[in-house]
C-alpha positions as CSV (number, residue, x, y, z in Angstrom):
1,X,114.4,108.7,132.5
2,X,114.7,105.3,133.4
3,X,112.6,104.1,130.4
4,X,115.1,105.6,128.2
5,X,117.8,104.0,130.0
6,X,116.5,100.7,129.5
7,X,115.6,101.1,125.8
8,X,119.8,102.1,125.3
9,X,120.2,99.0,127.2
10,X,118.0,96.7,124.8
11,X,119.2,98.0,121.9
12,X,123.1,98.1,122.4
13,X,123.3,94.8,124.9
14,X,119.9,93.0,124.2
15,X,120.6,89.7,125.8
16,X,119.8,91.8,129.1
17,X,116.0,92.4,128.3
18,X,115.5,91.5,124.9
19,X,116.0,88.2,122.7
20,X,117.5,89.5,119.9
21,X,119.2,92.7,118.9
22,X,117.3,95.1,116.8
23,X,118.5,94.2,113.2
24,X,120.3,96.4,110.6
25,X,117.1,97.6,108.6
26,X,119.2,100.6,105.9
27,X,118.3,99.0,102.6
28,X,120.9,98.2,99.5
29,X,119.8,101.2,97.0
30,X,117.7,99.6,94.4
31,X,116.2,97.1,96.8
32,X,112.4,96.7,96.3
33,X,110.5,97.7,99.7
34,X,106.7,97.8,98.1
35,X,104.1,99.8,100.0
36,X,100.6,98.1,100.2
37,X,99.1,100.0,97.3
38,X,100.5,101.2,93.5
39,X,103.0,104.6,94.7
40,X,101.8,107.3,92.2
41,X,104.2,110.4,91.5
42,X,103.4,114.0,91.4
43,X,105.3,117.1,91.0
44,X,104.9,120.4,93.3
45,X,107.1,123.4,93.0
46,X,108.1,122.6,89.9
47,X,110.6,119.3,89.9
48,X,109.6,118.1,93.3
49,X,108.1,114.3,93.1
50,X,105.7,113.2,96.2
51,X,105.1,109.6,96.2
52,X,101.9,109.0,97.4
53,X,99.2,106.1,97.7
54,X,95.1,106.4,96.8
55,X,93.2,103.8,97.9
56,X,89.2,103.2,99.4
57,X,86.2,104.8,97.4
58,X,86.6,107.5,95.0
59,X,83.2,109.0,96.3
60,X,83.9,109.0,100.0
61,X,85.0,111.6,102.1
62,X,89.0,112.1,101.5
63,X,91.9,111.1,104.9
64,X,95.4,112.6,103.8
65,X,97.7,110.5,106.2
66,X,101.0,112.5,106.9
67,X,103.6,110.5,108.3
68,X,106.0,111.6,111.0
69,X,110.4,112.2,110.8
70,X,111.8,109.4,109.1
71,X,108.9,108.0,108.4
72,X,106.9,106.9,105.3
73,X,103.4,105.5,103.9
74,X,103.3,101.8,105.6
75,X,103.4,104.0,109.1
76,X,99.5,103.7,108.5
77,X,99.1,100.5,107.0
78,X,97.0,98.9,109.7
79,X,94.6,102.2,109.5
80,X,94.3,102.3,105.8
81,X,93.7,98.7,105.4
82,X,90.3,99.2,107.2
83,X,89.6,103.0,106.7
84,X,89.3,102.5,103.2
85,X,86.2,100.4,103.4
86,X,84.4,103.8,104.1
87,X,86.6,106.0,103.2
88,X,89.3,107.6,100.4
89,X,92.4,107.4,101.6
90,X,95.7,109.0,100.3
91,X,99.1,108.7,102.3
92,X,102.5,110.6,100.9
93,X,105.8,110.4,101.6
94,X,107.3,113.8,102.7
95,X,110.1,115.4,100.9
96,X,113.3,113.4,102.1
97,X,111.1,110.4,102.9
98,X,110.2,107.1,101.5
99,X,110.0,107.0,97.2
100,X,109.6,111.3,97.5
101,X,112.2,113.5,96.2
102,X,115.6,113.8,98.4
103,X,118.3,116.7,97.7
104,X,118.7,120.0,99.4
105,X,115.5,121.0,100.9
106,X,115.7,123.1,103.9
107,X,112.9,120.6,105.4
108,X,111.3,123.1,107.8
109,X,107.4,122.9,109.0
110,X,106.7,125.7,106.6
111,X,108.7,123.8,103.9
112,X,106.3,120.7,104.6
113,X,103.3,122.4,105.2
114,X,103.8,124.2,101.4
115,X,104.3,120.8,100.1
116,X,101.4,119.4,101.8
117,X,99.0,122.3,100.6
118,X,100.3,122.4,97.4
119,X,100.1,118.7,96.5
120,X,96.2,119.3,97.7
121,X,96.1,122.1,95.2
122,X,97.8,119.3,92.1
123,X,94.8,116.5,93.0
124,X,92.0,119.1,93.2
125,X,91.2,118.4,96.7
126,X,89.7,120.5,99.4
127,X,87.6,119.8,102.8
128,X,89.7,116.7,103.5
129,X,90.7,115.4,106.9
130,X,94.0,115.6,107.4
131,X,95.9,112.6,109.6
132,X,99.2,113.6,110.9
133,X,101.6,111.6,113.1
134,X,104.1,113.5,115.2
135,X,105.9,115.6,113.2
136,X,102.8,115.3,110.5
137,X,100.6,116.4,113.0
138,X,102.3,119.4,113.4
139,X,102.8,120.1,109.7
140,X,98.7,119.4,109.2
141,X,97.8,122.1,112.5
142,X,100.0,124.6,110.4
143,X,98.1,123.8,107.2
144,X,94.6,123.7,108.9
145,X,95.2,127.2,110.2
146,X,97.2,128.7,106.8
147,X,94.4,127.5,104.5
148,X,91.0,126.7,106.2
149,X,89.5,126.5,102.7
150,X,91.0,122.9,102.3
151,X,90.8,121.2,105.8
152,X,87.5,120.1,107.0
153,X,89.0,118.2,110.1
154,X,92.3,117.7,112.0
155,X,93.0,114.0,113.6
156,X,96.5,114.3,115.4
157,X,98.6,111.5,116.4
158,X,101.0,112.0,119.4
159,X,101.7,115.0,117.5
160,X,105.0,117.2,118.2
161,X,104.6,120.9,118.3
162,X,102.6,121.3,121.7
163,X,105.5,121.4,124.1
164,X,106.4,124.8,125.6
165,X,110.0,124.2,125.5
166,X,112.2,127.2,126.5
167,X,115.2,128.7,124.5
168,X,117.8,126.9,126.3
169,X,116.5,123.5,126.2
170,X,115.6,124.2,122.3
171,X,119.1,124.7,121.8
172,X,120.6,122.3,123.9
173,X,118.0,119.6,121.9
174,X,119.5,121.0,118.3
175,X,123.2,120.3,119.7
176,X,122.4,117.0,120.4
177,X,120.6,116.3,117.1
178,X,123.5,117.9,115.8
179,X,126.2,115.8,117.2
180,X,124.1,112.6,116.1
181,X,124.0,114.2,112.1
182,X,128.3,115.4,112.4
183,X,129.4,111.3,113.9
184,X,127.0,109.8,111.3
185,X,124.7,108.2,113.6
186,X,121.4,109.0,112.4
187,X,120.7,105.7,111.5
188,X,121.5,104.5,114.5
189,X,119.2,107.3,116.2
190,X,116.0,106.9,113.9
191,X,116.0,102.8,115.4
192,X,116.4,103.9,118.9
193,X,113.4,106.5,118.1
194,X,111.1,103.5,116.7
195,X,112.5,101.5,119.7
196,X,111.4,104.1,122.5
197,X,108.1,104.7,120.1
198,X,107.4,101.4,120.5
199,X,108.1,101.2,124.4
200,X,110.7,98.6,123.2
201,X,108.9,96.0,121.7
202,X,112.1,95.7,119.7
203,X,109.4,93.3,117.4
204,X,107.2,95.5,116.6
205,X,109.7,98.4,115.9
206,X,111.3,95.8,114.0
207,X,108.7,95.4,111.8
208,X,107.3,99.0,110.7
209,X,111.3,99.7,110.2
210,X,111.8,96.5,107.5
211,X,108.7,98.8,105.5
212,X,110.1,101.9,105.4
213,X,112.3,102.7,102.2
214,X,115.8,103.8,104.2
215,X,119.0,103.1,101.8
216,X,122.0,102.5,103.1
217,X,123.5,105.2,100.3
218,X,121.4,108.1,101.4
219,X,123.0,108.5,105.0
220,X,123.6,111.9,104.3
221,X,120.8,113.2,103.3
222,X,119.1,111.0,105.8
223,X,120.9,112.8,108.4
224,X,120.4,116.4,107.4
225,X,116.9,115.7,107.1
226,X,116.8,114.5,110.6
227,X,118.9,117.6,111.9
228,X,116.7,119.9,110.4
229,X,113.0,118.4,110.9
230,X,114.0,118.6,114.5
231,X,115.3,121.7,114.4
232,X,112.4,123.3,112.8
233,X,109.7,121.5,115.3
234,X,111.4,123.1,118.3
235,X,111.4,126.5,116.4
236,X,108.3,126.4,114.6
237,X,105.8,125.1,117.5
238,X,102.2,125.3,117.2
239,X,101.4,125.6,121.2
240,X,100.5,128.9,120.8
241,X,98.9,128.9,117.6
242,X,96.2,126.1,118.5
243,X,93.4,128.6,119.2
244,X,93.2,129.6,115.7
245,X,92.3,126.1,114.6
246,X,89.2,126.8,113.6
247,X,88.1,123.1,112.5
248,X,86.9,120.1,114.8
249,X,89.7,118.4,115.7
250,X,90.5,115.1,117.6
251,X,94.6,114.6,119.3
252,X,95.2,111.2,120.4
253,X,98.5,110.4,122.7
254,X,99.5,107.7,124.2
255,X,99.8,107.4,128.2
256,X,103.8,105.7,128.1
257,X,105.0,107.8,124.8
258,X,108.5,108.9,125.8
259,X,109.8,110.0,122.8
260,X,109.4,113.6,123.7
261,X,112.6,114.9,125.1
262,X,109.8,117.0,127.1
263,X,109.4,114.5,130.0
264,X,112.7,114.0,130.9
265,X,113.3,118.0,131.1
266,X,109.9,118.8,133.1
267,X,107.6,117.0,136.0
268,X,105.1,116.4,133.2
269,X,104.2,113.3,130.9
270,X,103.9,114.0,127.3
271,X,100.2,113.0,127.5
272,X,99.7,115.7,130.4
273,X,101.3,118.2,128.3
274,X,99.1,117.3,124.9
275,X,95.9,117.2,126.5
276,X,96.3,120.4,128.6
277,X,97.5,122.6,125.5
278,X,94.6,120.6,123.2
279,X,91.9,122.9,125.4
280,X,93.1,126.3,123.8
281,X,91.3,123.9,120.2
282,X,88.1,126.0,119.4
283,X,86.2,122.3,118.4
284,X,88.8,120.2,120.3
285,X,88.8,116.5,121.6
286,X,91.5,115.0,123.4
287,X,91.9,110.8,123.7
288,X,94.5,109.2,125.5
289,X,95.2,105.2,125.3
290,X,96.0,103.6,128.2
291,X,98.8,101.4,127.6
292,X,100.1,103.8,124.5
293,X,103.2,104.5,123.0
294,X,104.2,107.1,120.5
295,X,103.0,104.7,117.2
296,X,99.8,104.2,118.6
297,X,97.7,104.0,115.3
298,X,100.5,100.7,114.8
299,X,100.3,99.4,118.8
300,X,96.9,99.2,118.8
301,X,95.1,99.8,115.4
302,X,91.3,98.5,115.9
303,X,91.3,100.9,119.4
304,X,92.2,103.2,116.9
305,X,90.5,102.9,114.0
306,X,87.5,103.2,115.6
307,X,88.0,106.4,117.2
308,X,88.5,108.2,114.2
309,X,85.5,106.9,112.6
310,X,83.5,107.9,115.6
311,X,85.5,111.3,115.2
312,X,84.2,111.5,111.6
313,X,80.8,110.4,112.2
314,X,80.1,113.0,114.5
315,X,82.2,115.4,116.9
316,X,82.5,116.1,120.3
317,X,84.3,119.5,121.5
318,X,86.7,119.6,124.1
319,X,86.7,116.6,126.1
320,X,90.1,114.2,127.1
321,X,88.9,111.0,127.4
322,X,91.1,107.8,127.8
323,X,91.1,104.2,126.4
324,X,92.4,101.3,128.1
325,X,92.3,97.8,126.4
């Protein structure tokens, strides 16, 4: 809790912790915000357009990166940059994210997992790895386990979905996402998430943010997307449903993530929680970096991208192992 307290502190009064205050980053609509590769367009279910990058060698072995809530593409920019020496590597922006469709969507894990498996279906692609950060590592479990045909292997990022939250605190959670969305603050809220990601390195934070393709004109739809992506994690978690992934799989957390609400409710770290529920994975390895925040594929991306390589190259089963610098 008293990480949490401090990062309200930075952010709202940052002359007592930080140098500067973390800048207004909601885009003028039409601005350019370019990603690091040419954003191709496809359609799924009909007049839905995912934006999405392909980059590294058409011949290789195919990463799909999934980005997390309110996130976008240049989330993996530091992987991607060096993965695709070895590797093909295609990013998308989720519906209600970055250059993809926004409108009415009810934005649910099954409504993003769809998405995900269909837009695999409209490139042809099957036995990929799929690369999912928090909320995307939940929507790739759900798609390795509701079509095994197309996922080869699982690498999840501080991935939401594993914490055995009762009904109660579910609820109380979607009140408060709620009363962020009905005061129009879910701008304000997705900073302070990147903040506390980033164990307030209000720099760093700073700097995926200024990437990210957030207009100032799409508040609302920004904010039911928020509502109901969180809403749909708590409802739709995987922490039961992990034994049925059938595929190796590697889960990486970081040691100091405290953007689960989890922590603050329980005794337990969100790392503790992670690597305890990743032993019910069937081909399961569990890594914690130690220092690690939630972005831990952006804190620290050569720790990083060397795991998963290793991961891909060949596969350990169900061992927690963690990484200091």
């Amino acid at each position: 809790m008293l990480e949490f307290i401090n990062t309200i502190k930075y952010f709202w009064f940052p002359g007592s912790g930080t140098s500067t205050k973390m800048p207004l980053l909601e885009k003028e609509l039409g601005e350019k915000i370019s990603y690091s590769s040419t954003i191709r367009f496809v359609k799924v279910h009909g007049d839905i357009n995912i934006a999405y990058i392909d980059d590294g060698k058409k011949d290789a072995e195919v990463l799909v990166f999934i980005h997390g809530m309110g996130g976008a593409i240049p989330t993996w920019r530091k992987n991607i940059s060096f993965l695709r020496t070895q590797y093909r590597c295609i990013a998308i922006d989720l519906p209600g994210h970055g250059y993809s469709s926004k409108d009415e969507y009810p934005f649910t894990m099954a409504f993003y997992t769809d998405i995900l498996l269909s837009f695999l279906g409209k490139l042809g692609l099957h036995d990929v790895t799929l690369i999912g950060h928090s909320m995307g590592g939940q929507i790739a479990t759900l798609a390795a386990i509701k079509q095994q045909d197309k996922v080869a292997k699982l690498i999840l990022v501080s991935p939401s979905g594993f914490e055995p939250y009762t009904a109660v605190e579910k609820q109380m959670l979607i009140n408060l996402q709620l009363g962020v969305t009905a005061s129009a603050q879910a701008f304000t809220m997705h900073k302070l998430n990147y903040l506390i990601g980033f164990c307030n390195d209000h720099k760093m934070a700073a700097d995926i943010l200024k990437r990210l393709p957030v207009f100032q004109e799409e508040s609302y739809i920004f904010g039911k997307v928020m509502l109901r992506s969180m809403e749909s994690m708590l409802l739709e978690s995987v922490y039961r449903k992990l034994n049925k992934v059938t595929v190796p799989c590697l889960v990486l957390a970081g040691k100091d993530d405290k953007v689960s609400p989890y922590s603050y409710l329980r005794s337990e770290e969100y790392y503790e929680i992670v690597s305890r529920k990743s032993r019910q994975l069937q081909k399961g390895r569990t890594v914690v970096f130690e220092p690690g925040c939630h972005f831990i594929q952006y804190q620290r991306p050569k720790t990083f991208n060397s795991i998963v390589v290793n991961f891909l190259q060949e596969n350990d089963n169900n061992d927690t192992d963690k990484i200091k610098p």
